[in-house]
C-alpha positions, -999 to 999 in steps of 0.1 A, spaced: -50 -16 202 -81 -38 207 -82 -75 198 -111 -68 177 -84 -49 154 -61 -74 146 -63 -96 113 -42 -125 98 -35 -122 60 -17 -153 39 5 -140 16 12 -160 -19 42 -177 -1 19 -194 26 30 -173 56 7 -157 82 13 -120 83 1 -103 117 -20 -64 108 -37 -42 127 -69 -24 107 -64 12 112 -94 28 131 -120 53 114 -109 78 134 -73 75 117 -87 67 81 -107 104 89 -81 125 97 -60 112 71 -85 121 43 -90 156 57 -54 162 56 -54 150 21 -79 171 10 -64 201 24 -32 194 8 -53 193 -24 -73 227 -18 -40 244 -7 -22 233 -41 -54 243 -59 -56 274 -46 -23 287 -50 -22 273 -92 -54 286 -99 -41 321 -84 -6 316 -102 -31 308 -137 -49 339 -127 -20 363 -123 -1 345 -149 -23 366 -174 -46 334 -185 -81 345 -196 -108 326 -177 -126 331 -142 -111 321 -107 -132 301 -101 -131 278 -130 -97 274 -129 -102 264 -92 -126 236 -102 -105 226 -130 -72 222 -109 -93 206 -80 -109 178 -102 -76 166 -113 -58 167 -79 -82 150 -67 -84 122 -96 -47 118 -94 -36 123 -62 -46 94 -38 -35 71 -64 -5 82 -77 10 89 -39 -6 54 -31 16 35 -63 47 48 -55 42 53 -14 37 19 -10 2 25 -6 4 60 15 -9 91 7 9 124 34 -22 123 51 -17 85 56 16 86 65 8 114 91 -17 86 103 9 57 101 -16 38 81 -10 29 45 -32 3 18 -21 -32 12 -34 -64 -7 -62 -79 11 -45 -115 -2 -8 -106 10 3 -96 -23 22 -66 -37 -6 -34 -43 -10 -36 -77 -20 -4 -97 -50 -19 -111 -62 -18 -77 -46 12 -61 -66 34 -90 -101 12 -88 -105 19 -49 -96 58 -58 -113 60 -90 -144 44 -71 -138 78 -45 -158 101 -73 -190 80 -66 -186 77 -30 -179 111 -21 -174 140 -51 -200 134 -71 -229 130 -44 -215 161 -24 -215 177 -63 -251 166 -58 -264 180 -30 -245 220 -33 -248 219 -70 -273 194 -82 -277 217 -116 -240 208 -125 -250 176 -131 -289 176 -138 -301 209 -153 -332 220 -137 -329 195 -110 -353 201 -77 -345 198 -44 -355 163 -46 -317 154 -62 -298 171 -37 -318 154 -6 -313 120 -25 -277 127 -32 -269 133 8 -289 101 14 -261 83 -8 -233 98 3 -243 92 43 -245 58 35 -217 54 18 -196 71 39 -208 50 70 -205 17 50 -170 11 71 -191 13 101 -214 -15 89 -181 -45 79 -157 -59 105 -127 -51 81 -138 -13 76 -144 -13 45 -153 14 21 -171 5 -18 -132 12 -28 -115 -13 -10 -149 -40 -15 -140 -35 -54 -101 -36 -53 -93 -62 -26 -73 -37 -5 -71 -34 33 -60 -3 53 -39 -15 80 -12 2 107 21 7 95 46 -14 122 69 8 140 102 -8 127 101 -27 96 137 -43 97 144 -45 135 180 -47 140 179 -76 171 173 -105 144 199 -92 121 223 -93 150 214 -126 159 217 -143 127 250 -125 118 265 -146 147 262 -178 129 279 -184 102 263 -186 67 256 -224 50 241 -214 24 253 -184 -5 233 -167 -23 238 -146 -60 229 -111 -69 203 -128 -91 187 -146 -69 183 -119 -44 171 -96 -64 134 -114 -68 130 -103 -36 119 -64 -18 116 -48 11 78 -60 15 87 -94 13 116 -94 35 94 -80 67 71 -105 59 103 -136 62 113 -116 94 82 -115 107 81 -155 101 114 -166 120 106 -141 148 79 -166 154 100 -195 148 90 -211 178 51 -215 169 60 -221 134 60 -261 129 81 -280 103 52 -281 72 55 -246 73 89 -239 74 92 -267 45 68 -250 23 77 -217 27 116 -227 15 98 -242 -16 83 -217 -27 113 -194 -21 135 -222 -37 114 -221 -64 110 -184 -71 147 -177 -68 152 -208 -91 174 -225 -69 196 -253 -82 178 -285 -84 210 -304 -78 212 -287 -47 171 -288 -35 182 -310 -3 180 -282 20 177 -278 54 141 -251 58 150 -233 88 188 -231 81 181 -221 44 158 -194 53 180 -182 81 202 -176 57 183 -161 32 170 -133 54 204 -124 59 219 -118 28 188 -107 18 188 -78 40 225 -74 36 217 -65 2 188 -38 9 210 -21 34 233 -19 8 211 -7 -19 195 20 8 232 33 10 237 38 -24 197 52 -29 184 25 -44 151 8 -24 130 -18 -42 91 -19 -22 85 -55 -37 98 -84 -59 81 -68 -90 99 -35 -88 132 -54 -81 129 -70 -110 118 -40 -132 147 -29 -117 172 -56 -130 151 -60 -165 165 -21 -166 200 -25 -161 205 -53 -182 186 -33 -209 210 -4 -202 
């Protein structure tokens, strides 16, 4: 891991998140195992259409099936991956909000959406430039591979590594951490006993995401200095609508304690299957069961 690969990104509760960019070379082999995923599952429906008795050529089917893996896949695996595709996890890489925010769908389908003009369309181009301008020349195709080259070496060209998708949607494409709820900081705050008690409600505005981005916070408690620590317990104050009779808090303490019960409550949830990625989904989750 070079220096040169490390970036800082604030999230909406005003703490400084530590990520690594994932390299090109990693971004790369991740893609090419997506897209043989997606010419394997082609292949094999378009043969099942084909033997299935369905009137039609191969090869239309093929391009038929292909078009819509390829629309729907990246994005769909990326919205309920947490921003991973297999070929990303593979990779141990996955997309994230270039602000610190939960992925959003609007995004996670404009960088994929944004995929067609980068790479499908242009390659479309260049093999088949009749497909999409009958009686094209040669002239098409060769202007066609001039776009895609450059598109595809626009990473090169950006510190961040960026592609037109992730320019348009705000996203990043970082390294996944190795543990993301490392059990040394549990154990150390389950030694102390708890000040401060905390209800199913209000730890249910709260996910997984957010709850590595706390830990990562009091694992640098040291070079954190007392502003931050004070804001940070506002804002979580104020989005689990803590008492205001009760807003004399101690930060540090208060967040301590939060992290714990917090992640009490996830390792509970994971044992009885249920995993929330963010504070939105939680709460989708909760609007459900009181619906129910």
């Amino acid at each position: 891991m070079k220096d040169a690969d490390q970036r800082v990104i604030t999230t909406p509760e005003g703490i400084e998140l530590p990520v690594v960019l994932a390299s090109m070379g990693s971004r790369l082999v991740a893609f090419i195992l997506d897209a043989l995923i997606i010419m394997s599952v082609a292949l094999g429906l378009a043969l099942l259409t084909i033997f299935g008795g369905a009137s039609g050529s191969f090869a239309a089917f093929f391009v038929l099936i292909v078009f819509l893996l390829r629309t729907f896949y990246f994005a769909l695996f990326e919205l309920f991956w947490q921003g991973s595709t297999p070929g990303k996890r593979n990779q141990r890489i996955r997309v994230i909000d270039a602000h610190g925010g939960p992925l959003s769908p609007g995004a996670i389908f404009a960088r994929n959406l944004t995929r067609e003009m980068e790479i499908f369309l242009p390659l479309v181009a260049m093999f088949s430039p009749e497909q999409l301008w009958p009686g094209a020349s040669g002239v098409v195709a060769l202007l066609a591979a001039l776009w895609c080259v450059g598109l595809l070496l626009m990473p090169f060209f950006n510190r961040d590594r960026l592609r037109v998708g992730d320019l348009i949607a705000g996203t990043r494409v970082i390294v996944v951490p190795q543990e993301m709820l490392m059990e040394d900081l549990s154990a150390r705050l389950a030694t102390r006993p708890a000040r401060y008690a905390f209800t199913a409600t209000q730890l249910s505005h709260y996910g997984n995401y957010e709850l590595q981005v706390l830990e990562d916070l009091l694992r640098r408690e040291a070079d954190v200095d007392k502003d931050t620590w004070r804001l940070v317990c506002e804002k979580i104050r104020k989005r689990i609508h803590w008492p205001d009779d009760q807003a004399d808090v101690e930060p540090l303490v208060f967040l301590r304690d939060f992290y714990a019960a917090q992640r009490a409550r996830l390792e509970r949830g994971l044992l009885l299957g249920v995993r929330h990625a963010d504070k939105n989904e939680a709460r989708e989750a909760q609007a459900r069961t009181r619906a129910g």
